[in-house]
Steps between C-alpha positions, in 0.01 A plus 500: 500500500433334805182596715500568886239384756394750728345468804347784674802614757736467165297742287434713814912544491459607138242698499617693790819591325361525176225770679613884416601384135111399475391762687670776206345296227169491656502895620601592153252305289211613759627853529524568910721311745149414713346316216782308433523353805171360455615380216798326641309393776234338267806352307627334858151361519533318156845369539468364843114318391686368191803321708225299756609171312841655474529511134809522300622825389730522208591840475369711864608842440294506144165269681500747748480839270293271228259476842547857540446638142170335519355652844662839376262450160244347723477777759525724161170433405351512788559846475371473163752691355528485113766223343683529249495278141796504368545369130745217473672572241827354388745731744816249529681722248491776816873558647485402864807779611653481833267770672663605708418822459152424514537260797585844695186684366242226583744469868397842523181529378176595729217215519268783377646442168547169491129491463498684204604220304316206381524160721729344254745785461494575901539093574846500254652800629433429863631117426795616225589839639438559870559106595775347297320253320565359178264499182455128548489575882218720394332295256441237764335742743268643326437241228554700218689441207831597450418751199222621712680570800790698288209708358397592820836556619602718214171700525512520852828680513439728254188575693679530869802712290230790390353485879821562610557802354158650609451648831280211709154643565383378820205660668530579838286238751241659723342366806162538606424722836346245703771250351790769569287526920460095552879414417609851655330369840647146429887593458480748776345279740792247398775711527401652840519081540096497629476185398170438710360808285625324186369177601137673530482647176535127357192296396386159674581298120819700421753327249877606550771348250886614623606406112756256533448381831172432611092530478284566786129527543238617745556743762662257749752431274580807349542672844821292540659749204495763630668359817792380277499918428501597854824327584713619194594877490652467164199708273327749442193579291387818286211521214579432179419378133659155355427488154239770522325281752428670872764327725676512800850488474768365779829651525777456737547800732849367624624548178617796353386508177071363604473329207201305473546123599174387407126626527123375595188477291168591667210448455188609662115385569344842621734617813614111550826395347421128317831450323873535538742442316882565619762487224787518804672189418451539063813759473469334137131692446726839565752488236259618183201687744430842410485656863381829640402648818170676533654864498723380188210396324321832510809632364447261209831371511563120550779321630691165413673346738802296596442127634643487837858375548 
């Protein structure tokens, strides 16, 4: 097979494209849309520092999940969550059937219970099931051999099959008062467009990232933000939960459904905002999120939502 130099505006084009279909990967193996965006985000890092003496590529699609199976595991134990052993015994013997019937299950299936299976068996059925990869496909991305990785396939589906047919318990997220007052006083002041109000409740060393797009830091820069805001009339924002994490969530008034378009994280150093983060332009981050609204929440009942059109 013949390899392919890349130099940094040529793997820019590919990762761009190649972006959501990481993104999916990354938010299932991590369990919540926001963490994998890190990891994507740490897997952009890594591909781009790899291609400084444009190196050849041989296969791109596989490098760049191989890169992203490895910050997934890496950001993994960070959280020092446990990791699963799995015995490699002699599984080539295992019928590999179509699946398509469990392609739709793991298509439909919440992150929440992705993360009830082991590393190996939520790697293959994200890579097999939910992304179209083949065995070999898969073999090459995580490293694992090929009787490994149809153990963990086979055991991962009969996992994700008896989670199916159990109700999904998911706890309903709360948010602390003086959290719930702080972003209560933020979105109001934003949607009454007070933008001078806004810009006072910000901190001097204030970090903004609009995901996709751009990062900004210190006040001076930041400031220019929430001008971009001011001259668009397209949004709206409202309290809410993404992933059980506090968040605010934009929506479109001019349409007539609101769905949510996107939504902020954050966060706070006493009464001083010192990080944004505005997932406005990462529709992709939308598609598996588990989104409520505050008054939803207290309900206990959590909603999924379309990705925009």
């Amino acid at each position: 097979m013949i390899s392919r130099k890349f130099d940094r505006p040529a793997l820019e084009a590919v990762l761009s494209g190649l972006r959501p279909k990481l993104h999916r990967y990354c938010a299932r193996m991590a369990g919540s849309v926001i963490d994998g965006e890190d990891i994507v985000q740490e897997t952009l890092l890594k591909a781009l520092q790899a291609v400084d003496g444009s190196m050849a590529v041989e296969r791109p699609e596989q490098w760049l999940f191989r890169i992203a199976h490895n910050a997934a595991q890496d950001h993994l134990r960070r959280r020092h969550r446990e990791r699963s052993r799995m015995t490699q015994t002699d599984m080539t013997t295992i019928e590999d059937p179509s699946g398509s019937a469990d392609s739709r299950i793991a298509a439909a299936t919440g992150l929440r219970s992705f993360m009830q299976l082991s590393v190996a068996q939520r790697s293959a059925v994200i890579l097999v099931d939910v992304l179209g990869l083949s065995l070999y496909e898969t073999c090459e991305v995580t490293g694992a051999t090929l009787a490994a990785t149809k153990a963990a396939l086979h055991r991962g589906r009969a996992q994700l099959r008896i989670l199916a047919a159990e109700p999904e318990q998911v706890a309903a997220p709360r948010l602390d008062a003086d959290d719930e007052r702080r972003l209560r006083r933020y979105v109001d002041l934003f949607n009454a467009r007070d933008f001078d109000a806004v810009r006072a409740l910000i901190a001097e060393d204030i970090q903004l990232e609009l995901v996709n797009r751009l990062r900004l830091r210190g006040k001076a820069e930041v400031s220019t933000y929430f001008g971009n805001y001011d001259r668009i009339s397209d949004w709206a924002l409202s309290l809410g939960f993404v992933d059980g994490r506090p968040a605010i969530l934009i929506r479109n008034p001019q349409e007539p459904d609101g769905a949510v378009r996107g939504f902020m994280l954050v966060k706070w150093r006493d009464e001083r905002v010192v990080q944004i983060r505005d997932f406005r332009y990462a529709p992709w981050c939308l598609v598996d999120a588990e989104i409520s609204t505050i008054e939803t929440a207290r309900k206990g009942d959590m909603a999924k939502v379309a990705p925009p059109a």
